[in-house]
SEZAMAR-702612 format. One record per residue (C-alpha): x, y, z. Coordinates in steps of 0.02 Angstrom, whole numbers, plus 32768, in hexadecimal, padded with zeros to 4 digits. Example, Ala and Ser with C-alpha at 12.3 -4.5 7.8 and 13.67 -1.06 7.14 Angstrom:
residues 2
82677F1F818682AC7FCB8165
end
This chain:
residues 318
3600A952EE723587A9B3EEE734FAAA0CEEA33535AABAEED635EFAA8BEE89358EAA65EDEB3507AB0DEDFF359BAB5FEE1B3609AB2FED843588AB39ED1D353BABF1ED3B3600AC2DED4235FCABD4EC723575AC3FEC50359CACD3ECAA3650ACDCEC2C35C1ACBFEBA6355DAD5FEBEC3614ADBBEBF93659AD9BEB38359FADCDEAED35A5AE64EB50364EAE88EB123618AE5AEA463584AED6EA6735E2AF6BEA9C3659AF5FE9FA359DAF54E9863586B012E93E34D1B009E94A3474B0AAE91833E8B084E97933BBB0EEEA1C334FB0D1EAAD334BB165EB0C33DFB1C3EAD83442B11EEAF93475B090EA64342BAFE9EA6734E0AFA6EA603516B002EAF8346BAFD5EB583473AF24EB21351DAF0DEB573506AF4EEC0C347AAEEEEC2434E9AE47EBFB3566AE85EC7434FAAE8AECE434A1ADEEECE33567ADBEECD73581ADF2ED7034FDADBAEDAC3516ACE6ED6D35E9AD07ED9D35B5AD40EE5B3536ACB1EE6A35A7AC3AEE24362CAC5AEE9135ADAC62EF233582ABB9EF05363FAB71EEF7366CABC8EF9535D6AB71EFE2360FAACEEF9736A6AADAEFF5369BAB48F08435E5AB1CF0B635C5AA66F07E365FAA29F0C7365CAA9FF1743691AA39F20235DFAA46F252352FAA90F209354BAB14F28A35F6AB64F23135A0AB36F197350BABACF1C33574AC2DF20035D2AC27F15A3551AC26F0DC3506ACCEF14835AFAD28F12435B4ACE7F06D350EAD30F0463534ADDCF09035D7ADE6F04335AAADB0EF973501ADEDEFA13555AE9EEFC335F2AE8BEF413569AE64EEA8350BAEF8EED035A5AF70EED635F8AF05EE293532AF24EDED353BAFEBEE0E35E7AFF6EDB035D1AF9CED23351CAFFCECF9355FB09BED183611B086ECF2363DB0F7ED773691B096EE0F36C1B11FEE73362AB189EE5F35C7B0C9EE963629B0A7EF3C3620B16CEF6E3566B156EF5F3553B0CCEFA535C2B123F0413541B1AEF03934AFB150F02434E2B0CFF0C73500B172F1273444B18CF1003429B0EEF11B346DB0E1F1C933F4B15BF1FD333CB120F1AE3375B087F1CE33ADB069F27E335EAFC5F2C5338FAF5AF233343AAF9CF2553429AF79F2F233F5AEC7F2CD3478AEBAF2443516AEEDF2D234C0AE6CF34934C3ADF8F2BD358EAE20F2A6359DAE0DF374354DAD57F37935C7AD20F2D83657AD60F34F362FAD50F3E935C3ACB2F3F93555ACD1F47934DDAC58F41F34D7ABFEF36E346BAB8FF321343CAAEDF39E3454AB47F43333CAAB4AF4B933BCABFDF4E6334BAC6DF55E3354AD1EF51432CFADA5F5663238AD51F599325CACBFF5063297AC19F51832B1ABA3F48C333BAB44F3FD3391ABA2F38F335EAB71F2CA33AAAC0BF2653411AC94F28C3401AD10F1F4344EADB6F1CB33B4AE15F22F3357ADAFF2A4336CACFCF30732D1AC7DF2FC32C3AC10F38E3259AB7AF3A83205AB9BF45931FEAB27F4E431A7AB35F58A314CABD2F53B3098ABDFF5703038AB4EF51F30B3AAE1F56F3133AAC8F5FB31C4AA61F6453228AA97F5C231C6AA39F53331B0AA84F47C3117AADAF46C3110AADFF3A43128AB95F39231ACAC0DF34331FDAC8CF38D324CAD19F32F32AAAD95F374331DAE33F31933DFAE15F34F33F3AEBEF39B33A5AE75F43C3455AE1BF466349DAED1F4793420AF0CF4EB33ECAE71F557341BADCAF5BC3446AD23F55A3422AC90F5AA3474AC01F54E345DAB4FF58F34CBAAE2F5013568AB48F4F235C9AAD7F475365DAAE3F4F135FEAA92F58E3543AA6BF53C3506AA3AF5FB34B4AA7EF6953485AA51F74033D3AA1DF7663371AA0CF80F32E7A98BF83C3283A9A9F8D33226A926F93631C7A944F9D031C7A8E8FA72317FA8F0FB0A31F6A91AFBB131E0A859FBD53242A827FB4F32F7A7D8FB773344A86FFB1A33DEA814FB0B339FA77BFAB3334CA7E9FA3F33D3A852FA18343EA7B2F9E333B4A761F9903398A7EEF915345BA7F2F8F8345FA744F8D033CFA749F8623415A7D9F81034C9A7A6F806348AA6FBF7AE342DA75EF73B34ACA7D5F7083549A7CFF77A35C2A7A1F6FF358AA810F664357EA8A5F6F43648A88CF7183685A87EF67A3629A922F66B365DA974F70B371CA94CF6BF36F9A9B3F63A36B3AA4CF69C3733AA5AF71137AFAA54F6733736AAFDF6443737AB36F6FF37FAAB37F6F13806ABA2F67E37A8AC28F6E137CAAC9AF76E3740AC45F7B5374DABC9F85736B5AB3DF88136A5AA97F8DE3670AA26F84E3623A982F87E363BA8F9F80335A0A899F83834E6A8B4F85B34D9A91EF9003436A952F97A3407A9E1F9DE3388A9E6FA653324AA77FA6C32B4AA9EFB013203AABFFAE73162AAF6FB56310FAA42FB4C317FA9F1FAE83244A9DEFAB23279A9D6FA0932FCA96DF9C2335AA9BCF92033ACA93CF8BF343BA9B3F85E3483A96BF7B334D8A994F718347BA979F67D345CA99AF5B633DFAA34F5AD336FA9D0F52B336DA92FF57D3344A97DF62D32A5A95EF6363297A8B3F60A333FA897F68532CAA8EFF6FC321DA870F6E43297A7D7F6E932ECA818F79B3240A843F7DF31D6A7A5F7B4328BA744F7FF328DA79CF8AF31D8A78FF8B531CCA6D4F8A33261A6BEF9233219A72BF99C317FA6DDF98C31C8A620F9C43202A666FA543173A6CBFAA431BAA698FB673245A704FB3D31F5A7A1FAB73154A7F1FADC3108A85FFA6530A1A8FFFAAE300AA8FBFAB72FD8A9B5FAAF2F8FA9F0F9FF2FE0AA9EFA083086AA53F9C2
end
């Protein structure tokens, strides 16, 4: 038995503890006032509520058990727990209200009246608390995800009913995409007023990368162009079309019409004293740049054993 499953069972045990004293108290005839109010009536409120209070985090912890702990993935895990809290966390304070005042209509009208209030002093948390509501339903990003929102760029680690904490990469202390050490917090309203980049979508987690190399206009452009395709189609040909599979299986399912290539490919780009040859691949998001340092130091070496046939330029202003 899980440690929540037992938390749970045993706070709901002495929550119907809290529950029968309260009731025993409120049949006491007590002379005693405090206030205007008898100690038996004041004593037995206050066990309701603490009641209340064991019964709703009882049952918070065996919905966890079962909901949360045995989620299909920590990412509908997270999600879940998020909506537990805010539903239970909201139903206690409304069963709190009603049994201390004993007046449950008079409670949820004031509450009505006071979130009109609310909704008005308030506005950027609700803001942040509707953007929250638009991630859990939309998806645009949850917790794993490599995202670029504004000018921020980093791994989602917690989603939470108000704002989204990010671990940054290629922020400025570092670059090449590399984790710089820093959090990132940001409220969740910004996902209803600006662009989402999201780099790991858990439908297609891949995207294509580019690796330039410069040569000089000596250079047998063909023979380099197949030389950094072989290298690169060694390196990750295979893994790259079982991926490519899965994207067009995606792209099918879309309006949308491309020429997909299921291997490496290269462009040639013209430059003033120089061309540039763009290796194009598919890859993970968090493995790019090490993908990118293996390619590099490859194409490099090979060029370099054949310097009849690639020349490097030799201008500095590259």
């Amino acid at each position: 038995m899980s440690v929540n499953r037992s938390l749970g069972y045993g706070t709901l045990a002495f929550a119907v503890v809290a529950g029968v004293a309260s009731t025993f108290v409120a049949r006491l005839s007590l002379g005693e006032t405090v206030t205007g109010a008898s100690v038996a009536l004041l004593a037995s409120k206050g066990l309701a509520a603490v009641a209340v209070v064991l019964a709703s985090y009882g049952l918070y912890m065996l919905t966890k058990h079962f909901l949360v702990d045995n989620a299909a993935t920590k990412r509908r895990g997270h999600d879940v727990r998020n909506v537990l809290r805010l539903a239970f966390g909201a139903a206690t304070v409304i069963a709190l209200l009603g049994v201390l005042t004993r007046q449950w209509v008079g409670v949820l009208f004031s509450l009505g009246v006071v979130g009109f209030a609310v909704t008005f002093a308030l506005q950027q948390p609700l803001f942040s608390l509707i953007g929250w509501l638009y991630i859990v339903l939309k998806r645009p990003y949850q917790v794993g995800d490599r995202v670029a929102i504004d000018d921020s760029k980093g791994d989602v680690v917690e989603v939470d009913f108000l704002v989204t904490t990010l671990w940054e990469i290629n922020g400025e202390l570092v670059t090449s995409n590399q984790p710089s050490g820093r959090i990132i917090t940001l409220p969740n309203s910004v996902v209803l007023s600006s662009h989402v980049k999201n780099y790991t979508r858990e439908e297609f987690p891949y995207v294509w990368n580019e690796l330039s190399v410069q040569v000089a206009y000596e250079t047998e452009l063909d023979y380099a162009r197949e030389r950094m395709i072989a290298i690169a189609d060694d390196f990750i040909g295979d893994e790259m079309a079982t991926r490519i599979a899965t994207y067009r299986e995606r792209l099918s399912e879309t309006p949308v019409e491309l020429e997909v290539r299921d291997r490496p490919t290269v462009n040639v780009v013209q430059k003033e004293s120089w061309v540039e040859l763009r290796l194009r691949y598919l890859v993970h998001p968090k493995r790019g740049q090490r993908v990118r340092n293996e390619l590099y130091e490859r194409i490099l070496d090979d060029f370099t054993d054949a310097p009849d046939r690639v020349k490097f330029p030799v201008s500095r202003n590259r």
